[in-house]
C-alpha positions in Angstrom: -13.7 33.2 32.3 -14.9 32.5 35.8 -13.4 32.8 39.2 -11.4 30.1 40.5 -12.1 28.7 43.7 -11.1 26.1 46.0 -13.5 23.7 47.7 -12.9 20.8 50.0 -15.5 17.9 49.4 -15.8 14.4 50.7 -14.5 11.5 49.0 -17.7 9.9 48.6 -18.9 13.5 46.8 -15.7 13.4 45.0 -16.2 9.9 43.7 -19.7 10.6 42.2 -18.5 13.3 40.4 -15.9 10.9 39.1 -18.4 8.9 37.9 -20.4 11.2 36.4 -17.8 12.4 34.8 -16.6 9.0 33.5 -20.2 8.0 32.5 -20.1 10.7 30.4 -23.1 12.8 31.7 -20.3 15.7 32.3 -17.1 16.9 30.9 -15.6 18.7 34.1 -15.6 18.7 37.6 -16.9 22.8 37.1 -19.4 21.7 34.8 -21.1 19.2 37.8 -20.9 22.0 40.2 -22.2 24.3 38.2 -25.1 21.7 37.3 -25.5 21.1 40.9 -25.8 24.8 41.6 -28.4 24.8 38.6 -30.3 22.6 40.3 -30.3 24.2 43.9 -31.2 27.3 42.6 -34.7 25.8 40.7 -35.5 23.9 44.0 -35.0 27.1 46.1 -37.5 28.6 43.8 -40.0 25.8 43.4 -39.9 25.8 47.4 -40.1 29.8 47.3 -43.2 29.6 44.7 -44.9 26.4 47.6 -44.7 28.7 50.1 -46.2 31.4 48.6 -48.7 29.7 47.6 -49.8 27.7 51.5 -49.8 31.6 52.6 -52.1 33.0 49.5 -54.5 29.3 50.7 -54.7 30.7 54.8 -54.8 34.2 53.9 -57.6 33.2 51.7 -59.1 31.0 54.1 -58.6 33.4 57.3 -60.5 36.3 54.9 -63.6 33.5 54.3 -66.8 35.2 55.5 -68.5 31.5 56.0 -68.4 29.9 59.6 -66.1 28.2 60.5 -66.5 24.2 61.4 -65.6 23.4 64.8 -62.3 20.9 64.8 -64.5 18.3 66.3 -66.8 18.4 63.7 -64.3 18.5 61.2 -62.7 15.2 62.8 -65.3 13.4 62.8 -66.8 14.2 59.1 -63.5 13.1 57.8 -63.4 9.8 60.2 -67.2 9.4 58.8 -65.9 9.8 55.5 -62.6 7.3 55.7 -65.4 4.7 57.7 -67.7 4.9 54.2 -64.8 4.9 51.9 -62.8 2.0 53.8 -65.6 0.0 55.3 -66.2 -2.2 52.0 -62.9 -3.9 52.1 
């Protein structure tokens, strides 16, 4: 059996869980925290894993041996770009 703890909550917290519990989608107030904690843990991970991968993409794109494009000239071939896309509206 698990630890018992003690938690304060707001009502408005307190009240979905109600419901959920009343709807059916859970049989406990444990089972929705547990659920919730379920839930936290994959988004800290999916988050981790986003991370991970914007710093592999600079890394990879600070260690590219081609130039690099001025910002200037970066601006304006995506303005050029938005002008053709955009302009037969």
């Amino acid at each position: 059996m698990g630890a018992k703890v003690s938690i304060s909550l707001t009502e408005k917290m307190m009240a979905e869980i109600k419901q959920r519990i009343d709807n059916g989608e859970y049989t406990s107030v444990s089972e929705v925290v547990r659920a919730g904690l379920r839930s936290l843990s994959r988004d800290e991970e999916e988050h981790r894993e986003r991370i991970e991968a914007i710093r592999t993409r600079i890394g990879a794109s600070l260690d590219d041996p081609r130039p690099a494009v001025p910002a200037k000239d970066a601006f304006e071939r995506i303005r050029n770009g938005l002008l053709q896309r955009y302009s037969g509206r």
